[in-house]
C-alpha positions as a Markdown table, in Angstrom:
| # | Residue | x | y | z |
|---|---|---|---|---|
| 1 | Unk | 8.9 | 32.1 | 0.0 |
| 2 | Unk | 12.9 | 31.5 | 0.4 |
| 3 | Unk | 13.5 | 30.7 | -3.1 |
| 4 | Unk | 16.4 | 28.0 | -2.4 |
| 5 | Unk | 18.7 | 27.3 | -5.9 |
| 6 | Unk | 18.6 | 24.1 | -5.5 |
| 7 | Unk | 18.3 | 21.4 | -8.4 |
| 8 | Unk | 17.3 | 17.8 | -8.5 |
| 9 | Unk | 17.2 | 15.0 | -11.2 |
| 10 | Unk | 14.2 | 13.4 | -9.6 |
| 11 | Unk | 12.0 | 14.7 | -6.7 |
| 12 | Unk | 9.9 | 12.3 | -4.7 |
| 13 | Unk | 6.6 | 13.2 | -3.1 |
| 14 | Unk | 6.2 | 10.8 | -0.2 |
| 15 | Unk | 8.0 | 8.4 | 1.8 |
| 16 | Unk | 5.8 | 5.2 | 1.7 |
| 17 | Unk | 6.7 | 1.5 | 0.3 |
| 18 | Unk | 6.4 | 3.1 | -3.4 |
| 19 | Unk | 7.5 | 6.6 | -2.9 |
| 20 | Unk | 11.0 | 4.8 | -1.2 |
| 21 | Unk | 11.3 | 1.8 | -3.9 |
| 22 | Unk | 11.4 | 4.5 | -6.5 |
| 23 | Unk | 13.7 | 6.5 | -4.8 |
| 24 | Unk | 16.0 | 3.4 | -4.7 |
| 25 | Unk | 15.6 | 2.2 | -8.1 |
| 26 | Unk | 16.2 | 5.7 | -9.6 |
| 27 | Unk | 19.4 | 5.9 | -8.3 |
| 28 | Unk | 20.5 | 2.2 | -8.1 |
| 29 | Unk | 18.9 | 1.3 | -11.8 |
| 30 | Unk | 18.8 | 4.9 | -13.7 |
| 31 | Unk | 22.1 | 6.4 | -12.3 |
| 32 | Unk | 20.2 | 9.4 | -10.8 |
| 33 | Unk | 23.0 | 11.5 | -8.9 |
| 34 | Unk | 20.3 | 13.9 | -7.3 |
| 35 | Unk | 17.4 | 12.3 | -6.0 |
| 36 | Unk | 15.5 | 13.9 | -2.9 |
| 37 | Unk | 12.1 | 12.5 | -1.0 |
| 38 | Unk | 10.1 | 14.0 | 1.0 |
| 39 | Unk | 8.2 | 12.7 | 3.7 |
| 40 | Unk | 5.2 | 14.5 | 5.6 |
| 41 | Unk | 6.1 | 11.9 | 8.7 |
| 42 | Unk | 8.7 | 12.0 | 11.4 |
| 43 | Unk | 10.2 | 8.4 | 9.2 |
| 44 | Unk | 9.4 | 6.6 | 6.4 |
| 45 | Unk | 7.1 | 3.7 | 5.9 |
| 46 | Unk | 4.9 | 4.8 | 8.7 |
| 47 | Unk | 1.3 | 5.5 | 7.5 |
| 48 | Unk | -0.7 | 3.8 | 4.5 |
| 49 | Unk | 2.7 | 1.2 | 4.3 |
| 50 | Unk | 2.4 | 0.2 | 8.1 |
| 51 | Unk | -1.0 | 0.8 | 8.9 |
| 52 | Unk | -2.7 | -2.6 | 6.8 |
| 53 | Unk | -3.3 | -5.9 | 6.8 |
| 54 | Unk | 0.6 | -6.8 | 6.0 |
| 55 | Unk | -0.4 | -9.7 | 3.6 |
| 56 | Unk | 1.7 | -10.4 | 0.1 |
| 57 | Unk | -1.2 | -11.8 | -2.1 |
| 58 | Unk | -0.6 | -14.8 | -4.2 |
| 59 | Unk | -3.9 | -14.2 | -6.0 |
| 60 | Unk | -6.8 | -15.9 | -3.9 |
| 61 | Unk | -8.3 | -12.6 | -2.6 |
| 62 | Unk | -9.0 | -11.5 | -6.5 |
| 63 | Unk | -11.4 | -14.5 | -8.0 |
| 64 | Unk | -13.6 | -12.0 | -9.2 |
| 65 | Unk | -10.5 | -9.3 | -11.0 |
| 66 | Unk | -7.9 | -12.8 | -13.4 |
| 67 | Unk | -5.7 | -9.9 | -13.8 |
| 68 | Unk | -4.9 | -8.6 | -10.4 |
| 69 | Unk | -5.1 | -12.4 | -9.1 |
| 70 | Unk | -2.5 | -13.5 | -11.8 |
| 71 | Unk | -0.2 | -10.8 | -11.0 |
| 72 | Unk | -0.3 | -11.2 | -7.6 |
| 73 | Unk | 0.8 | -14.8 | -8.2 |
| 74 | Unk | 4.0 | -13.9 | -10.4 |
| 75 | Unk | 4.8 | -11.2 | -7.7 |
| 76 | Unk | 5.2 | -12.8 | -5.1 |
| 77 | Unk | 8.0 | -15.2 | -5.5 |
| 78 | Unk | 9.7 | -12.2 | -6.7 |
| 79 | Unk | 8.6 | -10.4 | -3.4 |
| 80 | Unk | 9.8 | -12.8 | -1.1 |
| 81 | Unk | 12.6 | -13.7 | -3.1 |
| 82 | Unk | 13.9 | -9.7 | -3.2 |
| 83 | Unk | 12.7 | -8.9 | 0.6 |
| 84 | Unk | 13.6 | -12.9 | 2.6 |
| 85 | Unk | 14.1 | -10.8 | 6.0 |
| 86 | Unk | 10.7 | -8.8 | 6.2 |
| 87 | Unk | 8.6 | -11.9 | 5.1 |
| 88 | Unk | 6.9 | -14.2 | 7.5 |
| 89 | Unk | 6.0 | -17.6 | 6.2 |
| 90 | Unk | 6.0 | -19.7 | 9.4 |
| 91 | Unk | 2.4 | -19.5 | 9.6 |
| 92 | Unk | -0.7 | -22.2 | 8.1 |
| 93 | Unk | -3.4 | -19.9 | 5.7 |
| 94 | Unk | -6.7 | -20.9 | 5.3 |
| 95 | Unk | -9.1 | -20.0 | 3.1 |
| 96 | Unk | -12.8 | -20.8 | 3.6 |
| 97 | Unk | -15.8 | -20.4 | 0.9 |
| 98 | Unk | -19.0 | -19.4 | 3.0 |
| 99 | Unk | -22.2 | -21.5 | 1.7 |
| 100 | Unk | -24.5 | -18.2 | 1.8 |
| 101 | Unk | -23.8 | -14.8 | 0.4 |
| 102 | Unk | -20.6 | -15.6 | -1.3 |
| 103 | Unk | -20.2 | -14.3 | -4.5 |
| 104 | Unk | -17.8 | -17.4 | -5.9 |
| 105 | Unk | -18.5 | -21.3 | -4.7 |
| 106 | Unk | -16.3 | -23.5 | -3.4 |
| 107 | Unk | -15.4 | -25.3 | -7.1 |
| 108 | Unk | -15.3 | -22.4 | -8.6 |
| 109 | Unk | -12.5 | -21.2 | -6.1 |
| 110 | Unk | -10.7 | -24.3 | -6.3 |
| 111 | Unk | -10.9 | -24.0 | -10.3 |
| 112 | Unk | -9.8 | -20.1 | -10.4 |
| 113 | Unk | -6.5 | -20.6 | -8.1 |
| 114 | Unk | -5.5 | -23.7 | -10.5 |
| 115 | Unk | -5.9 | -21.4 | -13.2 |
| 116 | Unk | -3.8 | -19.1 | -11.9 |
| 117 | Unk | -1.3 | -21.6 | -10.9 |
| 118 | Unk | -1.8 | -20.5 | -7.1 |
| 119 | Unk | -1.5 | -23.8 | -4.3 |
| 120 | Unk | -4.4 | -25.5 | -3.2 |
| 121 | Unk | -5.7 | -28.7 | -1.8 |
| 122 | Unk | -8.4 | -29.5 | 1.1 |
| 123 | Unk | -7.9 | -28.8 | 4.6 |
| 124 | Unk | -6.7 | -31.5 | 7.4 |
| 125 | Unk | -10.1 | -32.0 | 9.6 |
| 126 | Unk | -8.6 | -30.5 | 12.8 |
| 127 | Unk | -8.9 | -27.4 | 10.9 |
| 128 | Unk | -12.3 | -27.6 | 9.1 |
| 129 | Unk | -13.1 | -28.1 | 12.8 |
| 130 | Unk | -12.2 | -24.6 | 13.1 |
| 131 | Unk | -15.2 | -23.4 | 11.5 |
| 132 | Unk | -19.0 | -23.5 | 11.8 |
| 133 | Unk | -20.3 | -25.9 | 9.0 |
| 134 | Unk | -23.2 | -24.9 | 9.1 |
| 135 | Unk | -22.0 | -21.2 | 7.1 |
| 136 | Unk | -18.5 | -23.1 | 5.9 |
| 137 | Unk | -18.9 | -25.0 | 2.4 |
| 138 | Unk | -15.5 | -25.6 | 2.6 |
| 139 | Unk | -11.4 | -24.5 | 4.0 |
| 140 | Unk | -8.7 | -25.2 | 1.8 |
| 141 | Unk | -5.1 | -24.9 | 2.5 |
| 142 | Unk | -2.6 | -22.4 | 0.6 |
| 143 | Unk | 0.4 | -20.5 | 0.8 |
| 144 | Unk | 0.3 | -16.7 | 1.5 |
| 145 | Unk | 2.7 | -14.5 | 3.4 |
| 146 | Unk | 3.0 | -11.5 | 5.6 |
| 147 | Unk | 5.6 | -8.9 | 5.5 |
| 148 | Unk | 6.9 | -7.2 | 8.3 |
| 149 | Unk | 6.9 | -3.1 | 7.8 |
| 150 | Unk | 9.5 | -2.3 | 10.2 |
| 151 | Unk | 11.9 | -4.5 | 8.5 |
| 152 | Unk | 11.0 | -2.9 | 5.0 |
| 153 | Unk | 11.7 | 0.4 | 6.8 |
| 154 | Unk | 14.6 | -0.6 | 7.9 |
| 155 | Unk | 15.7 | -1.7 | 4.2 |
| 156 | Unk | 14.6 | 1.2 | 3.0 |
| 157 | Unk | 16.7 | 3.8 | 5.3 |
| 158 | Unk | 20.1 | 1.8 | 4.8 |
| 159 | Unk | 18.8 | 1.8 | 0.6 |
| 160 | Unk | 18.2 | 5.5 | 0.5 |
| 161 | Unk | 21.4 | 6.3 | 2.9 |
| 162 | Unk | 23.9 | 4.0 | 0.3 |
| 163 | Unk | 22.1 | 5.3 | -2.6 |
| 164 | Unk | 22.9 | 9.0 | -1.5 |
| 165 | Unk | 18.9 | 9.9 | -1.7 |
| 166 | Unk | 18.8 | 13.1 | 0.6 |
| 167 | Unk | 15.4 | 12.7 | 2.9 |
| 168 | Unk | 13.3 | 15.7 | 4.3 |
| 169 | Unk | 10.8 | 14.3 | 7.1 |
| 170 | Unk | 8.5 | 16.2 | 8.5 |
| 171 | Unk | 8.1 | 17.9 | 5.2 |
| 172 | Unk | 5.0 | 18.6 | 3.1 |
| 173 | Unk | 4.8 | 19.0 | -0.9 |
| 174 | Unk | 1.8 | 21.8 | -1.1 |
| 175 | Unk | 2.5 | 22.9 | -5.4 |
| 176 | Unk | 4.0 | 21.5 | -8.2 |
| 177 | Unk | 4.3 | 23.7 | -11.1 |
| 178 | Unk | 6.4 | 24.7 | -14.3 |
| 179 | Unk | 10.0 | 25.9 | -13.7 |
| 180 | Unk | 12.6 | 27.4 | -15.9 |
| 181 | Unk | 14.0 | 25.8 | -18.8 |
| 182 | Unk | 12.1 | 22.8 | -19.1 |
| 183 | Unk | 12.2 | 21.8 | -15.3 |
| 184 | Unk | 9.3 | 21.3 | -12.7 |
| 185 | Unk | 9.2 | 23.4 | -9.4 |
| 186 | Unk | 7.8 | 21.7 | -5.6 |
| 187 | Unk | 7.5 | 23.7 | -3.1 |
| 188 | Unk | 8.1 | 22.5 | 0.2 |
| 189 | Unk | 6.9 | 23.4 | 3.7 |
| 190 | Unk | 8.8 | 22.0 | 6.7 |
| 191 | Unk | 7.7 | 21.2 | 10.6 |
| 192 | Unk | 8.6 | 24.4 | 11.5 |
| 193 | Unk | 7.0 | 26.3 | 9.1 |
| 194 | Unk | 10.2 | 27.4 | 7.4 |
| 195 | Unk | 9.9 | 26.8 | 3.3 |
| 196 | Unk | 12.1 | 25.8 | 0.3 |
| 197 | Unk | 11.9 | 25.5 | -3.6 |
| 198 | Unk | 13.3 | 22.7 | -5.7 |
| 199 | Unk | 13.5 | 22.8 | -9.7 |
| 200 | Unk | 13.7 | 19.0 | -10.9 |
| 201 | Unk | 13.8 | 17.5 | -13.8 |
| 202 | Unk | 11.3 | 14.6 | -12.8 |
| 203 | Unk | 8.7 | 14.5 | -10.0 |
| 204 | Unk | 6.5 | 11.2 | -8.4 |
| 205 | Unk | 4.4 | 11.8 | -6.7 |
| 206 | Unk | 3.9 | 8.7 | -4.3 |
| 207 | Unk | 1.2 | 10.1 | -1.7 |
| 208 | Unk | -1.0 | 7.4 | -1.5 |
| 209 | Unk | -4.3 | 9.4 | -0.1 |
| 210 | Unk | -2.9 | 13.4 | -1.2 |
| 211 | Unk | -2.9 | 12.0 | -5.0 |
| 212 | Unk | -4.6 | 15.6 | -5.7 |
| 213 | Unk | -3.9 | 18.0 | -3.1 |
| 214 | Unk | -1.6 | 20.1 | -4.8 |
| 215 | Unk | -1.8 | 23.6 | -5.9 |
| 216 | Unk | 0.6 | 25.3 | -8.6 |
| 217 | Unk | 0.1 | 23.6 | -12.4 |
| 218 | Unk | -1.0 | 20.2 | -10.8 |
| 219 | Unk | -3.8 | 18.8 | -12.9 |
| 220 | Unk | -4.8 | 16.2 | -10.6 |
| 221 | Unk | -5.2 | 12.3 | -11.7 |
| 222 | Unk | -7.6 | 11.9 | -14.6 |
| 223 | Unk | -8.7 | 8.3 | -13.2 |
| 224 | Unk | -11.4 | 9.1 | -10.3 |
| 225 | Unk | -10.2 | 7.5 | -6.8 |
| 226 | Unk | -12.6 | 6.7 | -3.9 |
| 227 | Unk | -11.2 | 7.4 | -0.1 |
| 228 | Unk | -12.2 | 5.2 | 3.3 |
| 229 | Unk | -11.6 | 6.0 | 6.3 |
| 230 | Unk | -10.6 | 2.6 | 7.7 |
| 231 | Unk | -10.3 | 0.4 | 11.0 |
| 232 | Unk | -7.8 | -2.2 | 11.1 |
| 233 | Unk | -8.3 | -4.2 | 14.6 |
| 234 | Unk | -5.1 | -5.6 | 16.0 |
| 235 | Unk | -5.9 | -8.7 | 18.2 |
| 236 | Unk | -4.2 | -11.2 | 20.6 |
| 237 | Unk | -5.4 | -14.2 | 18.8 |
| 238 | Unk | -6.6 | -17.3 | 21.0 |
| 239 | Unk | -4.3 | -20.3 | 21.2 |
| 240 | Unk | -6.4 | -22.6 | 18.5 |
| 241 | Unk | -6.0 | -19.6 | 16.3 |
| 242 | Unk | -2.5 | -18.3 | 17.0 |
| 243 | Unk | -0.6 | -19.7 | 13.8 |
| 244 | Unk | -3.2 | -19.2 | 11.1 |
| 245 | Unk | -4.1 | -17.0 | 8.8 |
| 246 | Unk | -7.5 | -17.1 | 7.7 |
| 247 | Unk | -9.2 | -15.8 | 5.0 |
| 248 | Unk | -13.4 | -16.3 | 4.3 |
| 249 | Unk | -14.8 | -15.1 | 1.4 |
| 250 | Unk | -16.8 | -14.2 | -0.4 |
| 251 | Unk | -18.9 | -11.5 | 0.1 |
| 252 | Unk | -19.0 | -12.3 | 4.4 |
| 253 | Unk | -15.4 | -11.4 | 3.4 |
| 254 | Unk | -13.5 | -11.0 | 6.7 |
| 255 | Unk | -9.5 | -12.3 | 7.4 |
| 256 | Unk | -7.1 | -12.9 | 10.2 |
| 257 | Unk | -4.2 | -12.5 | 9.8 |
| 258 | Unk | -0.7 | -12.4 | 11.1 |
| 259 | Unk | 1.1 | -9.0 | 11.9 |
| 260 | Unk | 4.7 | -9.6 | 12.0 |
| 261 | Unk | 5.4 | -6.1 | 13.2 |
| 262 | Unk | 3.5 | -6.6 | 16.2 |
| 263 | Unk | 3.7 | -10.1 | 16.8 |
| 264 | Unk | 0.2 | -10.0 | 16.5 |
| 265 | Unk | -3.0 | -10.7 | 14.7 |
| 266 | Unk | -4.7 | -7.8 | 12.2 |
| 267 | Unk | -8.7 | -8.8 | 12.2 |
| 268 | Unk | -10.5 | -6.8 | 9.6 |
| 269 | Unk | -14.0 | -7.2 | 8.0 |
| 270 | Unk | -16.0 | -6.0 | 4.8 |
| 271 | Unk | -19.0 | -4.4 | 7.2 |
| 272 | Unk | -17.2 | -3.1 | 9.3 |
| 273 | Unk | -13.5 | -1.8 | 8.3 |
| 274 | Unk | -14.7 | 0.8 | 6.3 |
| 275 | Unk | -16.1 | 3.3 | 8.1 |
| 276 | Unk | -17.0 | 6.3 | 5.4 |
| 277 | Unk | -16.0 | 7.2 | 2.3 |
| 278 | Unk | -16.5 | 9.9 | -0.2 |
| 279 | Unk | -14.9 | 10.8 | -3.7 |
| 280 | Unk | -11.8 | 12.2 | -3.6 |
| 281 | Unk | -11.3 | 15.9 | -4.9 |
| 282 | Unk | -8.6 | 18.8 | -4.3 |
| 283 | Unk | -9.2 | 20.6 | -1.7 |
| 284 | Unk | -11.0 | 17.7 | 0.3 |
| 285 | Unk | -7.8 | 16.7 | 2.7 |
| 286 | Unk | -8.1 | 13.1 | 3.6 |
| 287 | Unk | -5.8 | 13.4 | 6.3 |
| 288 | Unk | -7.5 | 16.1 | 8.1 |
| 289 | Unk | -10.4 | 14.1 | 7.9 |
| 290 | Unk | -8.9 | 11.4 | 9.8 |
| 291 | Unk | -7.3 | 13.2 | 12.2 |
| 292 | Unk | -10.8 | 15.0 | 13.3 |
| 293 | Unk | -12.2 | 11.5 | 13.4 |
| 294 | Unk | -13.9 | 10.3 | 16.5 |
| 295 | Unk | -12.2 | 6.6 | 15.5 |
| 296 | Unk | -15.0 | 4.7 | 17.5 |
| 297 | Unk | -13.9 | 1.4 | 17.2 |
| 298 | Unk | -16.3 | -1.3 | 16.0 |
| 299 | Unk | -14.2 | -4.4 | 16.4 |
| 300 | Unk | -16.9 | -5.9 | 19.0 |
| 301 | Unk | -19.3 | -5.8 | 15.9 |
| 302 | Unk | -16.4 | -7.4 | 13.8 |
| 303 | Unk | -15.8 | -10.6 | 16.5 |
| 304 | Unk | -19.6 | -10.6 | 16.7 |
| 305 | Unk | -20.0 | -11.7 | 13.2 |
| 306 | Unk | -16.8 | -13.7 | 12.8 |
| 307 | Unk | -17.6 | -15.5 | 15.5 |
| 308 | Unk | -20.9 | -17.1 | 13.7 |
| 309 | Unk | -18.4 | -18.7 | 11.1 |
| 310 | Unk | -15.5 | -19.1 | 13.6 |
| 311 | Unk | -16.3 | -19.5 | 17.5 |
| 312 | Unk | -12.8 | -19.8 | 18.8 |
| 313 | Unk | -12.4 | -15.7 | 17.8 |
| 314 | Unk | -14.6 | -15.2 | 20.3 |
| 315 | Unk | -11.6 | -15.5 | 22.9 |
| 316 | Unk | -9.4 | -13.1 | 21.2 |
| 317 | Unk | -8.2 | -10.5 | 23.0 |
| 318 | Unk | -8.8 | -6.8 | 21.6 |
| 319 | Unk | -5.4 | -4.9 | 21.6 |
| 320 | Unk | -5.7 | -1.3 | 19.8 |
| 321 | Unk | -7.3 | 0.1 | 16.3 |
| 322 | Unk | -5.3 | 1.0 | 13.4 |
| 323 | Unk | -7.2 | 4.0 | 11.5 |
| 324 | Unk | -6.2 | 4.8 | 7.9 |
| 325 | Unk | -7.1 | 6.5 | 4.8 |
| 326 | Unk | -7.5 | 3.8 | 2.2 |
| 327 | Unk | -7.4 | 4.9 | -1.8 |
| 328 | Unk | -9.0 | 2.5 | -4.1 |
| 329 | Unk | -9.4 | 3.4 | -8.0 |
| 330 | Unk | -13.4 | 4.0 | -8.9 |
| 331 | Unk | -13.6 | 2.2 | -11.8 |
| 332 | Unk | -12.1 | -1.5 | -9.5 |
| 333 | Unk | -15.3 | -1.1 | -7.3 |
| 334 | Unk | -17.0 | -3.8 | -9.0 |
| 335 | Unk | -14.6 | -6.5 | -9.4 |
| 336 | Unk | -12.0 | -6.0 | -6.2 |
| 337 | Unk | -9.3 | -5.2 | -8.9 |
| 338 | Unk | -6.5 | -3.6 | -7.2 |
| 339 | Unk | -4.2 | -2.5 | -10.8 |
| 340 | Unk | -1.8 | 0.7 | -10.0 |
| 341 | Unk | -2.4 | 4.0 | -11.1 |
| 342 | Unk | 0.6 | 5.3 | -12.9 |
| 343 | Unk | -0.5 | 8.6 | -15.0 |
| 344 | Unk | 1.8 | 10.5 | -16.8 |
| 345 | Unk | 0.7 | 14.6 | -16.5 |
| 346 | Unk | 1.0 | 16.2 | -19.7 |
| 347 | Unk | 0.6 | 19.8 | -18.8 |
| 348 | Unk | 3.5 | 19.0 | -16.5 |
| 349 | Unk | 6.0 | 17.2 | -18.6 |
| 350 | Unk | 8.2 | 15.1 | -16.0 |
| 351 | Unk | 5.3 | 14.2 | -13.4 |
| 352 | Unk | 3.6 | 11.7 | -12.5 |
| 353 | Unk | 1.5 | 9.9 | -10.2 |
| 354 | Unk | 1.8 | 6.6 | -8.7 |
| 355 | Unk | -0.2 | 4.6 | -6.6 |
| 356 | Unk | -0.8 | 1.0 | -5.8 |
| 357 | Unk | -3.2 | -0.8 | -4.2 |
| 358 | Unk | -1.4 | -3.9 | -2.8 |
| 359 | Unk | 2.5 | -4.4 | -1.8 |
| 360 | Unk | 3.5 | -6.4 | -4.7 |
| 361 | Unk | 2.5 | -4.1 | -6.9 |
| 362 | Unk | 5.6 | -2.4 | -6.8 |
| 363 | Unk | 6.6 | -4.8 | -10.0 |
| 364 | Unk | 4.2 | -2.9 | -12.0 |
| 365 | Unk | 5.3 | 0.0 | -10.9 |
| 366 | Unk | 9.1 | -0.8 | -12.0 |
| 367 | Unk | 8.3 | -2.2 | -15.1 |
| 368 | Unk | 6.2 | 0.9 | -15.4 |
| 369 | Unk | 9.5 | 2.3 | -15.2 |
| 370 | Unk | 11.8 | 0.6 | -17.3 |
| 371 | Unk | 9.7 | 1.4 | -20.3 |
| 372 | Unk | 10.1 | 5.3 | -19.9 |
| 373 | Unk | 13.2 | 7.0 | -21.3 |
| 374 | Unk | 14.0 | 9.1 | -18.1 |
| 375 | Unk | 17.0 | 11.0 | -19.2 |
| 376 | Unk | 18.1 | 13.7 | -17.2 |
| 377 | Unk | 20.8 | 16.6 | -17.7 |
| 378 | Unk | 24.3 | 15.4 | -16.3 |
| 379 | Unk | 26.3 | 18.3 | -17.5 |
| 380 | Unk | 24.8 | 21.2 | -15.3 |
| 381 | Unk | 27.8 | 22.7 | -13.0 |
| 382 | Unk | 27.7 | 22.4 | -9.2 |
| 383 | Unk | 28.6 | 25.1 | -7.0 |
| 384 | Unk | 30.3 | 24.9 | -4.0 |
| 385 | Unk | 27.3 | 24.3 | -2.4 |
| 386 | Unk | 26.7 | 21.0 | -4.3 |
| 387 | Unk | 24.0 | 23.4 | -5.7 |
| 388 | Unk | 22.8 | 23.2 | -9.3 |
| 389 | Unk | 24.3 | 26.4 | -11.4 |
C-alpha cells in the first residue's frame, strides 16, 4: 500500500445526507481546518439519500414509537425552515385509518397527533370520495412535506466546496485502525484501484448499509441492525390523484407520495417493498447483494392491493423501480421507531458510527454533536505540501 503522509482533523466515511451535514457542521460549527469525505459514488447524495420515499415526517407515521413521532414534529419546522429550496409543500396529504387490520383506530390517531401537537382535522368529502369505505374508517387532513434530493445535493456540493472539505468520489473506506500518536488510520481504495492512507484525529463513519464492513481495529456497532433489500415504485400518478399525498395505515400500511426530484409519484407498500432481509454482519456486503439482485419488480402486486382501498391508483402509470439497501436498528422492529444510531467505539478512540433512519434526524445527530468535546491538534506544521508534518 502507498503509505500517503497525509493528516486530517476529521475523516468522513460516506457521502450521503448525514455523512455531508457532518462534514459541513465540522468545519462551519467546530472550526475543523482539515476535513476530507469519502464517497464510494461518482457524487454525493446519490444512493440510500436519493433512493426513498422523500417525505420529512411530522410524526403521523410513528403512533405506535411517542418518541420518534415527537421528534419528528419538532424537526421539521426546523427542516423546512434550514432547507426552504429542496422542500415541496404545494401538495394536500392525507392520511387514512383502514377499518380492518390496522393496528391504531381512527380516535386513537386523531388523539396521538393532538398529543404531539401535529395538524389535524377531517377531510373535505370530495376526498373521502377518494377512497373505498368499505376498508376506509376515516381520511383526515395534515401537513407533511417532501424534499427534493437533487436540491440537497446541490446544497451540499456548494457547503462542502465553501467549507474547504476536500471530496474523494469514487472511493471506498475498506479499514479503520490505530495510528501513531493517538490518531486513527483509513485506508482508502480508489476507482482505479490505486490506494492511499490517512491518519486523523476523528473518523464517522456515515455508511448507511456498510455500518460494519470494515477490516483493521474496527469493532463493528454493538446495536444489531437488520438489512432489506427494497423496491421503491415511481409512478405517473392519475389526474384525481396527482396533488396528494396519501398515507393509509395501519398495518395495510401503504403511501403515495410526491417525488419532487422526479416530478413524480413514489408508491411503496408494507407487503411488498421489502423484498428480503437478513441480519447484518461483516463480511456480508449489502451492496453486493443488491447489485446481484434479479430486482423483479412487484409494483403490479402493490396497485393490486392499493387499488381495494383506492380505485383511482388503478390508472397510474408504472414508470421505473428504485432498489435499495434499507438499514433499520433490530431492537425498533416492534414499534416502527426510527431513533439514530450514534456509538462512540472505544477500542478506537475518535470513531464513530452514525446512522439515521429518517431525514430529520439529522437534529439528533447534531445535537449528538454539540455535546462531545471534539478538540483536535491545531499546532501540527504543514509542509509544502499542505501535508501534516
Amino acid at each position: 500500500m502507498q503509505n500517503i503522509d497525509s493528516h486530517y482533523d476529521a475523516v468522513i466515511i460516506g457521502g450521503g445526507f448525514y455523512g455531508a451535514a457532518i462534514a459541513i457542521y465540522l468545519a462551519k460549527r467546530r472550526g475543523f481546518k482539515r476535513v476530507l469525505l469519502a464517497e464510494r459514488e461518482s457524487a454525493i447524495l446519490q444512493r440510500a439519500s436519493y433512493n426513498n420515499q422523500a417525505r420529512v415526517h411530522n410524526g403521523y407515521h410513528y403512533p405506535r414509537s411517542f418518541t420518534t413521532a415527537y421528534r419528528s414534529r419538532v424537526n421539521l419546522p426546523r427542516f423546512v425552515l434550514d432547507w426552504p429550496d429542496a422542500v415541496t409543500q404545494d401538495f394536500t396529504k392525507l392520511y387514512a385509518i383502514a377499518r380492518r387490520n390496522s393496528k391504531v383506530t381512527a380516535r386513537q390517531f386523531d388523539r396521538f397527533c393532538r398529543e404531539i401537537g401535529a395538524s389535524i382535522q377531517p377531510a373535505e368529502p370530495s376526498l373521502r370520495a377518494l377512497f373505498e369505505p368499505g376498508l376506509i374508517e376515516d381520511v383526515f387532513l395534515v401537513k407533511e412535506y417532501a424534499f427534493d434530493a437533487t436540491k440537497l445535493a446541490n446544497w451540499a456540493a456548494r457547503e462542502l466546496q465553501d467549507c474547504g472539505v476536500r471530496i474523494r468520489l469514487q472511493t471506498c473506506a475498506t479499514a479503520i485502525s490505530k495510528g501513531p500518536n493517538q490518531s486513527l488510520q483509513v485506508a482508502l481504495t480508489h476507482a482505479d484501484a490505486s490506494e492511499e492512507l490517512l491518519n486523523s484525529q476523528y473518523v464517522f463513519n456515515c455508511t448507511y448499509s456498510a455500518l460494519n464492513q470494515f477490516g483493521g481495529d474496527f469493532p463493528g456497532t454493538r446495536t444489531r441492525l437488520k438489512q432489506e433489500i427494497t423496491e421503491m415504485a415511481l409512478v405517473e400518478a392519475p389526474a384525481p390523484l396527482s396533488g396528494l399525498g396519501i398515507t393509509v395505515m395501519d398495518g395495510p400500511f401503504f403511501s403515495l407520495m410526491p417525488f419532487p426530484a422526479r416530478g413524480l409519484h413514489t408508491l411503496s407498500h408494507v407487503r411488498y417493498t421489502p423484498h428480503m432481509h437478513w441480519n447484518d454482519e461483516r463480511g456480508v456486503n449489502p451492496y453486493q447483494r443488491l447489485g446481484e439482485y434479479e430486482r423483479a419488480s412487484r409494483v403490479d402486486r402493490m396497485v393490486r392491493d392499493v387499488g381495494r382501498y383506492m380505485p383511482a391508483i388503478l390508472d397510474a402509470r408504472y414508470v421505473e423501480s428504485m432498489f435499495e439497501i434499507k438499514t433499520v436498528l433490530m431492537k425498533n422492529e416492534g414499534d416502527d421507531g426510527r431513533p439514530i444510531l450514534f456509538e462512540k467505539h472505544l477500542k478506537l478512540p475518535g470513531c464513530f458510527s452514525v446512522l439515521g433512519g429518517k431525514i430529520d434526524n439529522i437534529y439528533d445527530v447534531l445535537e449528538k454533536l454539540d455535546a462531545e468535546d471534539l478538540a483536535f491538534s491545531t499546532g501540527a506544521k504543514r509542509g509544502a505540501s499542505g501535508a501534516m508534518t
